[in-house]
ZABASE-381957 format. One record per residue (C-alpha): x, y, z; residue in one letter. Coordinates in steps of 0.25 Angstrom, whole numbers, padded with zeros to 4 digits, always signed. Example, Ala and Ser with C-alpha at 12.3 -4.5 7.8 and 13.67 -1.06 7.14 Angstrom:
REM residues 2
+0049-0018+0031A
+0055-0004+0029S
REM end
This chain:
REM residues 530
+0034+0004+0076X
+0034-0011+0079X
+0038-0024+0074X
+0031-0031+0063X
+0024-0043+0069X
+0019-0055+0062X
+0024-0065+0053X
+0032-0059+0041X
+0037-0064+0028X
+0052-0056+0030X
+0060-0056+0017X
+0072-0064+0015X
+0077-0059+0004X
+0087-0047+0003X
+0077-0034+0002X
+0090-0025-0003X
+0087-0034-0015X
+0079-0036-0026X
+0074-0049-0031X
+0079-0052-0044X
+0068-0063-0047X
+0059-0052-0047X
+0066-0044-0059X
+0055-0048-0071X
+0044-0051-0064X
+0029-0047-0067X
+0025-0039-0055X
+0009-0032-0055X
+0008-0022-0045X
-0006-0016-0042X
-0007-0005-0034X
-0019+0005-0030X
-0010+0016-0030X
+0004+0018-0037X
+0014+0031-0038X
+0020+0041-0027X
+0004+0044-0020X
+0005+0038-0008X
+0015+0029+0001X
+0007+0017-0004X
+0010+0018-0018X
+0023+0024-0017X
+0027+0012-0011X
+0021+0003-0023X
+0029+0016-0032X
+0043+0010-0025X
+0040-0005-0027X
+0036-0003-0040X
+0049+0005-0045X
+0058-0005-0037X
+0052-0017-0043X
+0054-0012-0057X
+0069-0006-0053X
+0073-0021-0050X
+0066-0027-0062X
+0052-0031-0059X
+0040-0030-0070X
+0031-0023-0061X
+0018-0019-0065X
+0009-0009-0058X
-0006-0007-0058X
-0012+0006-0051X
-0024+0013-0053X
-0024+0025-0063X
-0024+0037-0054X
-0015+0048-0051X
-0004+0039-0046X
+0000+0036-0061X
+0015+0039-0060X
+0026+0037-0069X
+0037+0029-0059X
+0034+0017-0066X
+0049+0015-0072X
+0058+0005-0065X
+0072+0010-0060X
+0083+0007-0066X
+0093-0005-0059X
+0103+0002-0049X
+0115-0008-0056X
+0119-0013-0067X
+0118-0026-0060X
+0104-0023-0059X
+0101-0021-0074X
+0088-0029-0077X
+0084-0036-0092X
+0076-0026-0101X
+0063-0035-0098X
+0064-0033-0082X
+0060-0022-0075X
+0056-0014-0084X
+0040-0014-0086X
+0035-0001-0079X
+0021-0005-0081X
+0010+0004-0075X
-0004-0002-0077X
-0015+0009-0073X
-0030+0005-0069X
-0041+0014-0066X
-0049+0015-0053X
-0057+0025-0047X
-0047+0033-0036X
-0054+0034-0021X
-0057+0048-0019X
-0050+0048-0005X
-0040+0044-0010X
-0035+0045-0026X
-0023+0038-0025X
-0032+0023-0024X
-0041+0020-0034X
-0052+0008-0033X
-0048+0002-0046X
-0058-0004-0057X
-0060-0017-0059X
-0047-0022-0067X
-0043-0037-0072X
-0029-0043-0066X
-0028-0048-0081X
-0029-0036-0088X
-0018-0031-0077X
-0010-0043-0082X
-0011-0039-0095X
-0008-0024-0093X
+0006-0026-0086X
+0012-0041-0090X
+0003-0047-0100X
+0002-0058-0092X
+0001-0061-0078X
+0012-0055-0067X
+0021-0063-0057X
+0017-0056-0044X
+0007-0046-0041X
+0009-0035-0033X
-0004-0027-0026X
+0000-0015-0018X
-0011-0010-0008X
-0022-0019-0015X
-0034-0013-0016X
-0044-0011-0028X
-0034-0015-0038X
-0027-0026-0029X
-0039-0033-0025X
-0044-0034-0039X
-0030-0039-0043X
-0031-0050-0030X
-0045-0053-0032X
-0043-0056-0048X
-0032-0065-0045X
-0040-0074-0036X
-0048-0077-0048X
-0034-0083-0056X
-0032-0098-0057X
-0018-0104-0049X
-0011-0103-0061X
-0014-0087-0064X
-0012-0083-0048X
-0001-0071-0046X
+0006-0068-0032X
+0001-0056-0027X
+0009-0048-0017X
+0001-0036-0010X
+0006-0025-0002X
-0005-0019+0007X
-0001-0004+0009X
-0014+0002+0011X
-0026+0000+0023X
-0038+0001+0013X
-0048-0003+0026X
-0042+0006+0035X
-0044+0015+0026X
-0056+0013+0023X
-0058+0014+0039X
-0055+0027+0040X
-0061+0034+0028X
-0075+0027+0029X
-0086+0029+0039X
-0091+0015+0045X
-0095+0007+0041X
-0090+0010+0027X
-0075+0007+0034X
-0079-0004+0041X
-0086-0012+0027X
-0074-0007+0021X
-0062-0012+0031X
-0072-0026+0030X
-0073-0026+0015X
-0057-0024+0015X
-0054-0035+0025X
-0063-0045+0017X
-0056-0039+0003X
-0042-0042+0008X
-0044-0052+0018X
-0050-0061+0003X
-0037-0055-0007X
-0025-0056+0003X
-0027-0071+0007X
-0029-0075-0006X
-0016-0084-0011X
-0012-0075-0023X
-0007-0064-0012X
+0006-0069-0007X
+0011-0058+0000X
+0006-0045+0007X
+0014-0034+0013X
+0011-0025+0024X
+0017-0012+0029X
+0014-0012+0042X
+0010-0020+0054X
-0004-0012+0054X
-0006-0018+0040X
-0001-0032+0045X
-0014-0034+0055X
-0023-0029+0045X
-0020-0039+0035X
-0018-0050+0045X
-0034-0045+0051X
-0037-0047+0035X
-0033-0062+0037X
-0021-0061+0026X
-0013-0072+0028X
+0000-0068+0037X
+0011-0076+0029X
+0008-0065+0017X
+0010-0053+0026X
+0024-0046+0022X
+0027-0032+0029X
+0032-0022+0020X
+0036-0008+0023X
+0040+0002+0013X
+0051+0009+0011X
+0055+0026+0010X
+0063+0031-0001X
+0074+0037+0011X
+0081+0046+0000X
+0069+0053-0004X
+0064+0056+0010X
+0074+0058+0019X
+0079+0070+0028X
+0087+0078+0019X
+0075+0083+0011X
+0071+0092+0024X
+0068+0104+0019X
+0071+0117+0026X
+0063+0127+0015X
+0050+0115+0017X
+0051+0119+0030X
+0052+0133+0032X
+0042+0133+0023X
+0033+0123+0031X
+0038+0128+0045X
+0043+0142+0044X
+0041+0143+0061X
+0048+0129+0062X
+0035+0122+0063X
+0037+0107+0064X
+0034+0101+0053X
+0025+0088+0054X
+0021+0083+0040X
+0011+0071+0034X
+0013+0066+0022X
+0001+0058+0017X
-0011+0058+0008X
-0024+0067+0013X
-0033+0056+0015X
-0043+0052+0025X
-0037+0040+0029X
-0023+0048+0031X
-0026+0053+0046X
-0028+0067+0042X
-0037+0070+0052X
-0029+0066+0064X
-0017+0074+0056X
-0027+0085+0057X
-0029+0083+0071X
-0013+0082+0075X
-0011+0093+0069X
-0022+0102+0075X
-0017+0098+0089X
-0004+0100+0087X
-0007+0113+0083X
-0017+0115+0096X
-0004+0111+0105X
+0006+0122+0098X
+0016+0114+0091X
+0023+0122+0079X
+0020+0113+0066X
+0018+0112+0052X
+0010+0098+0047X
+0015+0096+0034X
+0005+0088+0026X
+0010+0080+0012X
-0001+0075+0004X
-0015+0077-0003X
-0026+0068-0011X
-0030+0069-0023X
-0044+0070-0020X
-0044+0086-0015X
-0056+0083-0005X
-0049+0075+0003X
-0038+0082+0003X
-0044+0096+0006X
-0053+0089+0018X
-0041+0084+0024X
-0034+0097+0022X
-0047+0105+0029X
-0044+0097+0043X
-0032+0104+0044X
-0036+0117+0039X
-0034+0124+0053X
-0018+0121+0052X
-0018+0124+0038X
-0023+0137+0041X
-0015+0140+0053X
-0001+0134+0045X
+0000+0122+0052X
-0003+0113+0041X
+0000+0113+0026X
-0004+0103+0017X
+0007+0099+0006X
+0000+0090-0004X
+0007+0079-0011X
+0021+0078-0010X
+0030+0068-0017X
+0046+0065-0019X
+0054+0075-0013X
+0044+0085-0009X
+0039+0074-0002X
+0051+0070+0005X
+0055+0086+0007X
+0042+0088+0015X
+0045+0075+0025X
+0058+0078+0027X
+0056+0093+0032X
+0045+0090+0042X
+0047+0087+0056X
+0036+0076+0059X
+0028+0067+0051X
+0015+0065+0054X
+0007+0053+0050X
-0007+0051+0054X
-0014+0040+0045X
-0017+0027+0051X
-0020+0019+0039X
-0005+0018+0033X
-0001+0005+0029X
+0013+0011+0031X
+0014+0026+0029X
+0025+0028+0021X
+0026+0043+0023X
+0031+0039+0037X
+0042+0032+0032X
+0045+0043+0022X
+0044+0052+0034X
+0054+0043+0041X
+0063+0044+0030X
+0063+0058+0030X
+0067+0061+0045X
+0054+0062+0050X
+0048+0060+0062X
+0033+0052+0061X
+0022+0052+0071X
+0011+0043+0067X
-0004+0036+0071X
+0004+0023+0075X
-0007+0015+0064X
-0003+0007+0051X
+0011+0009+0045X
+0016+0021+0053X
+0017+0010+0064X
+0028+0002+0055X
+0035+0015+0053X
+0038+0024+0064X
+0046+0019+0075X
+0037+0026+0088X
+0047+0034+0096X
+0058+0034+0086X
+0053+0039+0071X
+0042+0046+0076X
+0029+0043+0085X
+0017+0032+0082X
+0003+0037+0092X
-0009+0030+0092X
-0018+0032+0079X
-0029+0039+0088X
-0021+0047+0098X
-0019+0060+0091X
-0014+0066+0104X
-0002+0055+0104X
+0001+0060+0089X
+0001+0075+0091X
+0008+0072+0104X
+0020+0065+0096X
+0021+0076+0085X
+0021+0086+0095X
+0033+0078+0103X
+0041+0077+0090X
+0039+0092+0087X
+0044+0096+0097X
+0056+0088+0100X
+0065+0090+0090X
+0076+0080+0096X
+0066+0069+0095X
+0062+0073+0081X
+0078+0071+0077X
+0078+0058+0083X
+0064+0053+0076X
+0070+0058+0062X
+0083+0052+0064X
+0076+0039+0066X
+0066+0039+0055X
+0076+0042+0047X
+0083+0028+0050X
+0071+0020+0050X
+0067+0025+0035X
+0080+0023+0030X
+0078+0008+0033X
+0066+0007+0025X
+0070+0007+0011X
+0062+0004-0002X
+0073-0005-0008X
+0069-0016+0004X
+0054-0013+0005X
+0052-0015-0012X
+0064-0029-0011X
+0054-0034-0001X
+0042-0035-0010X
+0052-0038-0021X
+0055-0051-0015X
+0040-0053-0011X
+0037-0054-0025X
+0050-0062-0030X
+0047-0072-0018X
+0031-0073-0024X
+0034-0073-0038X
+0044-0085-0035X
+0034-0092-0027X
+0022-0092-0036X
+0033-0096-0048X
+0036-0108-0039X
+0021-0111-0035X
+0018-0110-0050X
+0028-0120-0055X
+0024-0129-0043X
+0010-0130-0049X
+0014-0130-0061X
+0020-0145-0058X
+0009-0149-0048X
+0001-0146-0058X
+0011-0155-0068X
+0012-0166-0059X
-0001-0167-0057X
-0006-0169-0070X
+0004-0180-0073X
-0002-0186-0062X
-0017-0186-0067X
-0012-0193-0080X
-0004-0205-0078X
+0008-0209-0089X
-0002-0222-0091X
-0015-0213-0094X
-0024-0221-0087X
-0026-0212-0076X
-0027-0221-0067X
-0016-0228-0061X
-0021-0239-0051X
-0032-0243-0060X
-0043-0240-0051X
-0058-0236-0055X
-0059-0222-0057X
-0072-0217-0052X
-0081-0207-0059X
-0082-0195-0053X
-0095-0193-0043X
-0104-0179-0045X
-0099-0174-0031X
-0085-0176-0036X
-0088-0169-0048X
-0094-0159-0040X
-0083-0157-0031X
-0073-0156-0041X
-0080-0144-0046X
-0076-0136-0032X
-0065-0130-0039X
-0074-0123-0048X
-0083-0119-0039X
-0073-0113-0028X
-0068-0105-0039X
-0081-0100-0044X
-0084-0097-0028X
-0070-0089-0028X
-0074-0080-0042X
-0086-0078-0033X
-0078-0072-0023X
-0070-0065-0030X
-0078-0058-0037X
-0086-0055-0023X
-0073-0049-0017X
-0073-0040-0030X
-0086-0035-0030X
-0083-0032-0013X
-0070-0025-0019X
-0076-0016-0028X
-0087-0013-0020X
-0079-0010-0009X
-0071+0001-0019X
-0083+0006-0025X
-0090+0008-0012X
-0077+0015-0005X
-0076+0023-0019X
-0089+0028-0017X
-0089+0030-0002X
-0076+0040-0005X
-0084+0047-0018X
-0093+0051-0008X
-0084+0057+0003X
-0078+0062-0008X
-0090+0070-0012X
-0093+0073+0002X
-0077+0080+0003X
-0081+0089-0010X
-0095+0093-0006X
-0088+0098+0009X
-0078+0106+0000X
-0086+0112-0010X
-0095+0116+0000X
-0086+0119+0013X
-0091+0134+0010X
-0106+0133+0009X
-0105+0125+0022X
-0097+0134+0030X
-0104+0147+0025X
REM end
């Protein structure tokens, strides 16, 4: 790991503390994916719940999929001094959309067309102070794309938090040059919505994501860093389990465990391959693997690549696994193992961390952020596989080494709290809100000043006496520009939604028919191999 470079927009406000001019104010969040699924949405779960806890109206917009959960209750204030007004705090309002879930990957959906009206209407009735987009994609570019259309007086501040590499992956789960028309169409997508004025700020995890966005031309003053935070109580050492282990390890095996969705993108297939050389060198393990997709196709081709170890007890496959049999399984393993290269941050890294264990990871995207190389665990080169099964095998076999890792990833995590990560965007939004307040009441009396300005206490409308000239048809022409730029920008507009949509639909169809080609190889497998 190494220092963030660049500018930075550092906070100055005191992040053990909430801002209480946020406490009342009409927050819509829109997220592609909400509830305890995945480390992208969990994270958007935690903000949501600590808004509420401290008094904001928040609203959230998700598509309507599995990830309906019922966690939308604010918590209680700590303290009687924190006791909030009956009218604050206390909306818990859940607006569901329906989209059309990516067969690679359930947990998104390419939402259907949907007016930022009607979303206005569905949570406030009116429109909200700030809006919130976490990881933008079908539903957050339609929400920015819409409010390019608004007049001055109708804008909203948008805050964006981009938490998911939708090009890279794309890169990896298409052929060329379906990826490169893809990372293209992405680039031009997100290059048109983040510069526009509306976004005011946009945070990043990582440094990884930092010179994406920069490529992307997104203006560098918006750039915030944001990490995340681990919830240290729930994973932490004391939920080792003996009985896990025997169970798992009966010949003290080391344990090596990843925890992560099956999905293509996820580096399953280097996993695979770390795996089968570690077992060609003789080390003594037990690969742990935490997670599934819903879609069983995917999830049984990723299980077949390591069908070998399955067979020979090197490998066991745990599916999903949340709350304390989530923190139970990191804590009684030996080694994490992380292999994906397209994590924003990773979070399971940090949840590892938290745990006491050790992480060696492709040093690519977040993981570069998280581990300190040498100290909690190792970083190798994305492509090296010998450098990572090199590593793994150091740290299995050096017990003394594997202390010292734990003892350090211990410390790290246990500075990385939720409380400070959730202030942070807090104050973001309290600092926005304030600042498009004061830009609106300073148009507001331009605009005043202005017209008293146009019609003089004497009503003659025209102080000095002077001709007034009629206006010549090139004038009148050019006073028109106004019009004609704004019918020039609909045009656009509705281009760069027709591009979206066709991007979705074409990707949609692209993975229905991988899809279709997964089913037809299981359905099949015994009439081929007869």
């Amino acid at each position: 790991m190494s220092s963030e470079s660049g500018p930075q927009r550092p906070s100055s406000h005191p992040l053990s503390e909430f801002p209480a001019s946020l406490r009342g104010k009409r927050i819509l969040l829109c997220t592609e994916s909400f509830g305890p699924v995945n480390g992208v949405s969990r994270t958007t779960l935690m903000l949501v719940n600590h808004l509420r806890a401290n008094g904001a109206n928040v609203a959230v917009v998700a598509p309507d999929n599995h990830t309906r959960t019922n966690t939308f209750i604010p918590k209680q204030p700590s303290t009687a001094s924190e006791s909030l007004p009956d009218n604050v705090g206390r909306q818990s309002l859940d607006v569901r959309i329906q989209g059309y879930p990516l067969p690679y990957n359930p947990e998104l959906s390419i939402v259907y067309p949907v007016r930022l009206s009607t979303l206005y209407r569905r949570t406030f009735e009116t429109k909200p102070d700030l809006i919130y987009l976490a990881s933008p994609a079908s539903l957050g570019f339609q929400v920015m794309l819409q409010l390019r259309q608004q007049p001055l007086e109708n804008q909203v501040p948008i805050i964006c938090n981009f938490q998911t590499d939708l090009a890279g992956y794309c890169n990896i789960l298409f052929p060329p040059p379906f990826s490169n028309l893809a990372v293209l169409a992405f680039s031009h997508v997100q290059t048109f919505l983040f510069n526009h004025f509306s976004v005011k700020t946009l945070f990043y995890p990582s440094r990884f994501i930092r010179r994406y966005l920069e490529e992307q031309r997104v203006q560098r003053d918006k750039l915030e860093i944001l990490q995340r935070g681990v919830d240290t109580e729930l994973f932490h050492p004391r939920r080792h389990s003996e009985t896990l282990r025997q169970r798992l390890a009966p010949n003290n095996e080391i344990i090596l465990i990843c925890v992560s969705r099956l999905g293509g993108e996820k580096g399953f297939e280097f996993l695979a391959e770390v795996a089968k050389n570690l077992d060609a060198r003789g080390l003594n393990f037990k690969l742990h693997i935490v997670g599934g997709n819903r879609n069983v196709a995917v999830e049984t081709e990723i299980k077949d690549s390591f069908s070998s170890l399955v067979d020979k007890g090197k490998v066991e496959f745990a599916g999903f696994l949340v709350g304390e049999e989530l923190a139970t399984a990191y804590a009684s393993a030996d080694i994490f193992l992380h292999c994906s290269i397209t994590e924003t941050f990773g979070l399971v890294v940090l949840e590892s961390m938290a745990s006491a264990v050790p992480v060696v990871a492709r040093d690519e995207g977040g993981p570069s952020d998280t581990v300190y190389d040498g100290k909690t665990g190792f970083l190798t080169p994305p492509g090296n596989l010998d450098a990572f099964v090199d590593k793994v095998t150091l740290l299995a076999e050096d017990a003394a080494l594997r202390r010292k890792f734990r003892e350090n990833a211990r410390s790290q995590a246990e500075e990385w709290t939720w409380e400070k990560i959730n202030n942070q965007v807090a104050w973001r939004m309290a600092d926005t809100i304030a600042q498009s307040e004061r830009e609106r009441a300073e148009s507001a009396v331009g605009a005043k000043l202005a017209q008293q300005e146009e019609t003089p206490e004497d009503g003659s409308g025209d102080a000095g006496g002077s001709l007034v000239m009629a206006p010549s048809p090139l004038f009148g022409w050019l006073t028109m520009s106004d019009a004609v730029k704004a019918r020039a920008s609909d045009v656009r507009i509705l281009g760069g939604m027709a591009a979206i949509s066709a991007s979705w639909v074409a990707v949609g169809a692209y993975l229905v028919f991988i899809n279709a080609g997964i089913w037809v190889k299981k359905t099949f497998r015994g009439v081929f191999l007869r």
